[in-house]
C-alpha positions as CSV (number, residue, x, y, z in Angstrom):
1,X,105.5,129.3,-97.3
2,X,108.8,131.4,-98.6
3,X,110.7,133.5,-96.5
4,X,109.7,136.2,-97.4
5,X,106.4,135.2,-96.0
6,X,107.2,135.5,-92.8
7,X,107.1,139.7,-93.1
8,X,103.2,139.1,-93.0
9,X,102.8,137.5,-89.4
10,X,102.8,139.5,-86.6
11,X,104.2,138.6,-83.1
12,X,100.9,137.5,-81.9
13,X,100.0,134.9,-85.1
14,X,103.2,133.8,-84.4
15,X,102.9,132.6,-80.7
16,X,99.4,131.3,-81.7
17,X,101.0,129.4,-84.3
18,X,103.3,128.0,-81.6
19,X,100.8,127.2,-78.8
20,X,98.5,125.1,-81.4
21,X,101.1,123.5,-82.5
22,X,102.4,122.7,-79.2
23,X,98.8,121.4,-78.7
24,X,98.8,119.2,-81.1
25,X,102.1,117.7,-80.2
26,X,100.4,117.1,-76.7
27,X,97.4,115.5,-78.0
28,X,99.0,113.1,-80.9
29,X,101.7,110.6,-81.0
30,X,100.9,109.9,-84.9
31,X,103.9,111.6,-87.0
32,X,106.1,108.7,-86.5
33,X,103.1,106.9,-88.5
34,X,104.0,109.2,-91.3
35,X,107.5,108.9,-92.0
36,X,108.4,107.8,-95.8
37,X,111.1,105.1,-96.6
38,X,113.8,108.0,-97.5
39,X,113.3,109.6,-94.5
40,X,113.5,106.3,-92.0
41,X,116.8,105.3,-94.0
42,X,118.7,107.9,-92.9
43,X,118.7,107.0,-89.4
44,X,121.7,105.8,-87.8
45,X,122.3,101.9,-87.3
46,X,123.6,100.0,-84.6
47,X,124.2,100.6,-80.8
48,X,125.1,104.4,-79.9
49,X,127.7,105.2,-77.3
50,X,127.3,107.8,-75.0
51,X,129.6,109.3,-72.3
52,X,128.8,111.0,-68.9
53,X,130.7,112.8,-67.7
54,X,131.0,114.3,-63.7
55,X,132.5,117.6,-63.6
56,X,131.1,120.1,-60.6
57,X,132.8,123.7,-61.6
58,X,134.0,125.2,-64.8
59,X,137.2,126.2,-63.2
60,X,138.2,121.7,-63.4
61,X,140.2,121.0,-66.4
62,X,137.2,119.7,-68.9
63,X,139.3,118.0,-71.1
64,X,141.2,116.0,-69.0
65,X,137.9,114.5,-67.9
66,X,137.0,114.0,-71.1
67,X,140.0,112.6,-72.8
68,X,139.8,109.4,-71.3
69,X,136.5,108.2,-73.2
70,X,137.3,109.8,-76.4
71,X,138.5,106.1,-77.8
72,X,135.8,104.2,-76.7
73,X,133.2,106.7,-78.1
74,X,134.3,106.3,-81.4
75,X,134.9,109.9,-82.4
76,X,135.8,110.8,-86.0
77,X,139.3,111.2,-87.3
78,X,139.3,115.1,-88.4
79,X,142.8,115.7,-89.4
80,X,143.9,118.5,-91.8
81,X,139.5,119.2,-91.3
82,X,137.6,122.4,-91.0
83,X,135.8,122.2,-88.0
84,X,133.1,124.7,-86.6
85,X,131.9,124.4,-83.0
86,X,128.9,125.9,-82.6
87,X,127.6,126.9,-79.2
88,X,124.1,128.1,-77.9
89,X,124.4,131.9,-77.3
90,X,121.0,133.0,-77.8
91,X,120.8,135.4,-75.4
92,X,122.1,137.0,-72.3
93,X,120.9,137.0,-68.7
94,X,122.6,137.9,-66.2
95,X,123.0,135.1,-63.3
96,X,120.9,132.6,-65.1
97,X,122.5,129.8,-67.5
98,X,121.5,130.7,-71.1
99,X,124.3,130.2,-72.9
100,X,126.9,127.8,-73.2
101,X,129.9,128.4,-70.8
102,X,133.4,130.1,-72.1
103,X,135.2,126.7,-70.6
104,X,133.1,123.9,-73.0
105,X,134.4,125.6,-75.9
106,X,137.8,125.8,-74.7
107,X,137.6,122.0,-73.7
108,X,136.2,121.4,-77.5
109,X,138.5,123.3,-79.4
110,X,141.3,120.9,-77.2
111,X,138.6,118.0,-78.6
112,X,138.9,118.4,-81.8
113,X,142.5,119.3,-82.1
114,X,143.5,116.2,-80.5
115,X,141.2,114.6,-83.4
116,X,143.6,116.3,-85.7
117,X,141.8,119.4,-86.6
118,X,143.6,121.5,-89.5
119,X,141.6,124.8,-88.6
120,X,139.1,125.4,-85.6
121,X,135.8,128.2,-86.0
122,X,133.5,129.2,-83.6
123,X,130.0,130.1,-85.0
124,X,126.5,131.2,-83.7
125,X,123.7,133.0,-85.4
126,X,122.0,134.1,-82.1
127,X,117.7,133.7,-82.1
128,X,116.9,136.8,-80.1
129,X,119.7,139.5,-78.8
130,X,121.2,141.1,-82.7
131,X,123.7,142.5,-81.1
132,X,126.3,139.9,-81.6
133,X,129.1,141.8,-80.1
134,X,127.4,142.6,-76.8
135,X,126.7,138.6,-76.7
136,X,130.4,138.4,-77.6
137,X,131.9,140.6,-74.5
138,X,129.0,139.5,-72.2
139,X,129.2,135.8,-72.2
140,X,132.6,136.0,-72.5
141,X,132.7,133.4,-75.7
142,X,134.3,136.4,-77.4
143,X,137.0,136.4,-74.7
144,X,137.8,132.4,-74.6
145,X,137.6,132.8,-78.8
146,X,140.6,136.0,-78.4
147,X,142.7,133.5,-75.6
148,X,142.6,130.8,-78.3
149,X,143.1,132.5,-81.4
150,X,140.0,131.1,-82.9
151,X,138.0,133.0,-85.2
152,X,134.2,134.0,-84.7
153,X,131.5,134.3,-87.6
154,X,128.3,135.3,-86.9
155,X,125.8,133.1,-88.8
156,X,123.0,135.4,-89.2
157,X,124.6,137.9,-91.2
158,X,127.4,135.2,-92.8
159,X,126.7,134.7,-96.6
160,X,124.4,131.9,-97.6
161,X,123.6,129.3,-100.2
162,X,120.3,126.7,-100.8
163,X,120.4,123.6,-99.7
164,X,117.8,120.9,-101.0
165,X,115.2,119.3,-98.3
166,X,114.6,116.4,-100.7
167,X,113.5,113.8,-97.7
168,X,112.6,116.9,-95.1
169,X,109.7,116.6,-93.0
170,X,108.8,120.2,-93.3
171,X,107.4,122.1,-96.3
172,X,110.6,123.6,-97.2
173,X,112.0,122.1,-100.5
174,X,115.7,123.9,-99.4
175,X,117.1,125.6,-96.3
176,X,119.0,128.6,-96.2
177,X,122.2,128.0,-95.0
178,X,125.2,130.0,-93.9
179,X,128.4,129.3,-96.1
180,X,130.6,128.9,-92.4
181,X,128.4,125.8,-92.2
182,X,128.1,124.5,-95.5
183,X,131.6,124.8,-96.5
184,X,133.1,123.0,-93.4
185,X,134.3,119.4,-93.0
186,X,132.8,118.9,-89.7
187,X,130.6,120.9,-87.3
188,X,130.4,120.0,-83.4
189,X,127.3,121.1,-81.8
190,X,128.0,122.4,-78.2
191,X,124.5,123.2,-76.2
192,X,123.6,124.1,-73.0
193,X,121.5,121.8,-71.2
194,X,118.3,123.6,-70.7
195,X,114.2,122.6,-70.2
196,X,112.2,124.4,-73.2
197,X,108.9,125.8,-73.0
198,X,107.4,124.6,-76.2
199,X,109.8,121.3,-76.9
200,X,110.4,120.3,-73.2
201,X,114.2,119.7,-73.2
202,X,116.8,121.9,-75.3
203,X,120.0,120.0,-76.5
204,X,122.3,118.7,-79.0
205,X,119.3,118.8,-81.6
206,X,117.5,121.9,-80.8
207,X,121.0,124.0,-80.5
208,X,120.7,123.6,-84.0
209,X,118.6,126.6,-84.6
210,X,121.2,128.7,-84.3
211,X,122.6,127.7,-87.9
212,X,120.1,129.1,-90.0
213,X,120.5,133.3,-90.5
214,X,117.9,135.5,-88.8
215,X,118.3,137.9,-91.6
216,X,116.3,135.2,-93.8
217,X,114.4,133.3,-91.0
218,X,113.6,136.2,-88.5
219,X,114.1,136.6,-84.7
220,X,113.4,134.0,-83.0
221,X,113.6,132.1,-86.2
222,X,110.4,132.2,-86.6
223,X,109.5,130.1,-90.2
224,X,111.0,127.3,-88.7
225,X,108.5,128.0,-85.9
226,X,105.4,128.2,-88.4
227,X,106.7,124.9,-90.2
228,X,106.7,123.4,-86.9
229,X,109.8,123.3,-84.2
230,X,110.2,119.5,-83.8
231,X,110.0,118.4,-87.8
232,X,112.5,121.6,-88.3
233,X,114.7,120.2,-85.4
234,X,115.0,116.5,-87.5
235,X,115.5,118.6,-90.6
236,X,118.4,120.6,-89.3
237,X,120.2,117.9,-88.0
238,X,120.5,115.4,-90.8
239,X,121.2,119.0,-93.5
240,X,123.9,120.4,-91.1
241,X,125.1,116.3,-89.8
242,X,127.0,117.1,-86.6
243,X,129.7,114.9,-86.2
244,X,129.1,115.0,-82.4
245,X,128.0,116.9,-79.7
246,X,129.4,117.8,-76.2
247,X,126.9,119.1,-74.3
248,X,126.9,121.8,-71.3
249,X,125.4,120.6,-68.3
250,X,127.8,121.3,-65.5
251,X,125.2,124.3,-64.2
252,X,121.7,123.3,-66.5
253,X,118.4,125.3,-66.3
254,X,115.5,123.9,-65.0
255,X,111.6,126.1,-64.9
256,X,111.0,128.5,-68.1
257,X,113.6,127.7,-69.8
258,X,115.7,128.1,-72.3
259,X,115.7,131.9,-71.2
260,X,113.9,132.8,-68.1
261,X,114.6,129.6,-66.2
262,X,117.0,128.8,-63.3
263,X,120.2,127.5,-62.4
264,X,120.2,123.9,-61.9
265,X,123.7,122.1,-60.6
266,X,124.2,119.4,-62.4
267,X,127.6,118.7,-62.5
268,X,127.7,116.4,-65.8
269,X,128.8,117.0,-69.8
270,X,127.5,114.7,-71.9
271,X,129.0,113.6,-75.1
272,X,128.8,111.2,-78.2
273,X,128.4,111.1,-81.8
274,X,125.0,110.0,-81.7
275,X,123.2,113.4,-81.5
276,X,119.2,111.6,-80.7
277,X,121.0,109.6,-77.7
278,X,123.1,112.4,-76.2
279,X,119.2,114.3,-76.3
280,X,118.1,111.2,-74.8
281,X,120.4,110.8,-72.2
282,X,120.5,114.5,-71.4
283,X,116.5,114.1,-71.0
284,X,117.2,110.9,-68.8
285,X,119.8,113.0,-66.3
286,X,116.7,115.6,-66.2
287,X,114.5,112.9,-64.6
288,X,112.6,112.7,-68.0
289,X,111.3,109.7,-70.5
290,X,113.0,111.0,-73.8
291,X,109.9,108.7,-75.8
292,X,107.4,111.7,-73.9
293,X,109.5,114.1,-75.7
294,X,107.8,114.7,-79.5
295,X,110.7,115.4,-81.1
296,X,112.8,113.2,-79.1
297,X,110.1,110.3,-80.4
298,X,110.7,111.5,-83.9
299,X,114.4,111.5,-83.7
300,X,114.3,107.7,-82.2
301,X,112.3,106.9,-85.7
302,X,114.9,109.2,-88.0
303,X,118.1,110.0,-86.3
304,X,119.6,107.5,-83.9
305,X,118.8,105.9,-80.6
306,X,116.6,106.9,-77.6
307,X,116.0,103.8,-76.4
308,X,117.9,102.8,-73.5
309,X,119.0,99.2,-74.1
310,X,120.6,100.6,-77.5
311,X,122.9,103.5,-75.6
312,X,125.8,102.3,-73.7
313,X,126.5,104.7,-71.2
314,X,130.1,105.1,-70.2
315,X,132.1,107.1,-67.5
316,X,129.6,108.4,-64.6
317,X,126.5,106.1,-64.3
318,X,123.0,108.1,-65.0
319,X,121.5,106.5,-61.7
320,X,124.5,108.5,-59.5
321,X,123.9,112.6,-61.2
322,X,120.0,112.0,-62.4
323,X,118.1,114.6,-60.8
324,X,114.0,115.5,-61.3
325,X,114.2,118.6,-62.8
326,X,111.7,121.5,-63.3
327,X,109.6,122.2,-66.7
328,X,108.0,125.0,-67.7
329,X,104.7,125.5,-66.9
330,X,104.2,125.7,-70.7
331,X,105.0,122.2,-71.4
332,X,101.9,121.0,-69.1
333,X,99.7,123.6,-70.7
334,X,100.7,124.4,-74.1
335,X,98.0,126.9,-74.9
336,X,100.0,129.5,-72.4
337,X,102.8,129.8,-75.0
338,X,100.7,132.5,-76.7
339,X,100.8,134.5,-73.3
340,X,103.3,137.8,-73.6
341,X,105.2,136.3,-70.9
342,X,106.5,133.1,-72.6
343,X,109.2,134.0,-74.8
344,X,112.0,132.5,-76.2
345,X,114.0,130.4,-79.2
């Protein structure tokens, strides 16, 4: 399929390309059956570290709660480097958690220049609102970006260059990718912690989305949709190679998510440089099994670590701030994703 392909589906193929293949996700656990020898090679060796991190209120000094682990983590050296954090803020709604809070990219951007950071970016290419400016004033990222003199590009209108998919488990020999994230030393992937209506959890890997342009993948980035969400997720993430991710789970969402959902207090960040075992962990703190996660499976095959006994957790134990959280109603019955109702990235 090229991109310009995906002019010839309507809304409706499109959700009934996403409920069957939700169903097949539900009823197989043979992809990781599949994988080639280039593709298993480029997972990460070893044992990943991974720190949680209690924090109840944005208002709490993030970094300073943060600093303290940043040496045993094993964090890159990124001095004189280009760095682009790149937050979830697909959408606005008011009084529920969509998009990453103001204070995690403050407490990033203080991250990364106390890694040595030569020049700081914040970029998003949001999957559903086009109106980049209202998300700008309205989640108030545009405010914290002002305060700290960082710049903002919007990735779905930024230019773009190919990118080969030589070893990608989707169909798409290259990806279109903006030039914000191709050109930069380092990018830092900074989600909110969310449940997901077609993948179950939204993280680290899945914030991903947000890199490719909607001007050439459509609203919500829909041909990664019809080439299937999880094998795009493992696609994005070794092309665009996050050097870590700090996640935003200090007030999650839980239900019919990652829009329509509701608050959940969770009180934790999570961070590492291990993107499949920050997922993992985030998936454990949500009362889940990462391995009944598809994509989570595949990413324990390709990426990093999901198992348990190969993440050392550091700072808060998981057993003190787990919680059971809420899925969608979708995730249980995957054939209601083609429902009008069930909408989102």
């Amino acid at each position: 399929m090229t991109i310009s392909d995906t002019t010839k589906h309507s809304r409706r193929a499109f959700l009934g390309a996403a409920a069957a293949s939700l169903t097949l996700a539900a009823c197989t656990r043979n992809d990781e059956e599949h994988f080639s020898e280039a593709q298993r090679s480029r997972r990460r060796q070893g044992e990943s570290t991974v720190a949680v991190v209690r924090c109840q209120s944005y208002d709490r000094d993030i970094w300073s709660l943060i600093k303290p682990h940043v040496l045993e983590l094993g964090l890159p050296d990124l001095t004189g480097k280009h760095v682009v954090l790149k937050p979830n803020m697909v959408e606005y709604r008011k009084d529920k958690p969509v998009h990453t809070n103001p204070a995690m990219i403050e407490a990033a951007a203080q991250l990364v220049d106390h890694l040595g950071a030569g020049q700081i970016t914040v970029a998003e290419g949001p999957g559903h609102f086009r109106d980049t400016e209202f998300l700008l004033s309205a989640t108030g990222i545009g405010k914290i970006c002002s305060q700290l003199g960082l710049p903002f590009v919007d990735l779905n209108l930024d230019e773009v260059d190919l990118l080969p998919n030589p070893a990608g488990l989707t169909e798409l020999k290259h990806f279109v990718l903006p030039k914000t994230i191709l050109t930069a030393d380092a990018v830092v992937s900074l989600p909110k912690m969310k449940t997901h209506h077609w993948v179950g959890v939204t993280a680290s890997m899945k914030n991903l989305f947000g890199t490719v342009p909607g001007r050439k993948y459509g609203w919500p980035k829909n041909l990664l949709h019809f080439q299937g969400i999880e094998r795009s997720i493992i696609d994005l993430v070794h092309l665009v190679s996050p050097v870590f991710a700090l996640v935003d789970g200090i007030v999650a969402m839980e239900g019919d998510g990652p829009i329509n959902g509701v608050a959940k207090e969770s009180g934790i960040v999570v961070l590492g440089n291990d993107l499949a075992a920050v997922d993992a962990t985030c998936a454990r703190a949500m009362g889940l099994d990462p391995k009944n996660l598809t994509y989570m499976r595949m990413a324990g095959e390709l990426v990093g670590n999901i198992d348990s006994q190969k993440i050392k957790v550091i700072g808060t134990p998981l057993d003190e701030v787990r919680q059971s959280f809420v899925m969608p109603v979708t995730f249980s019955d995957p054939k209601l994703a083609g429902s009008p109702g069930q909408q989102g990235s």
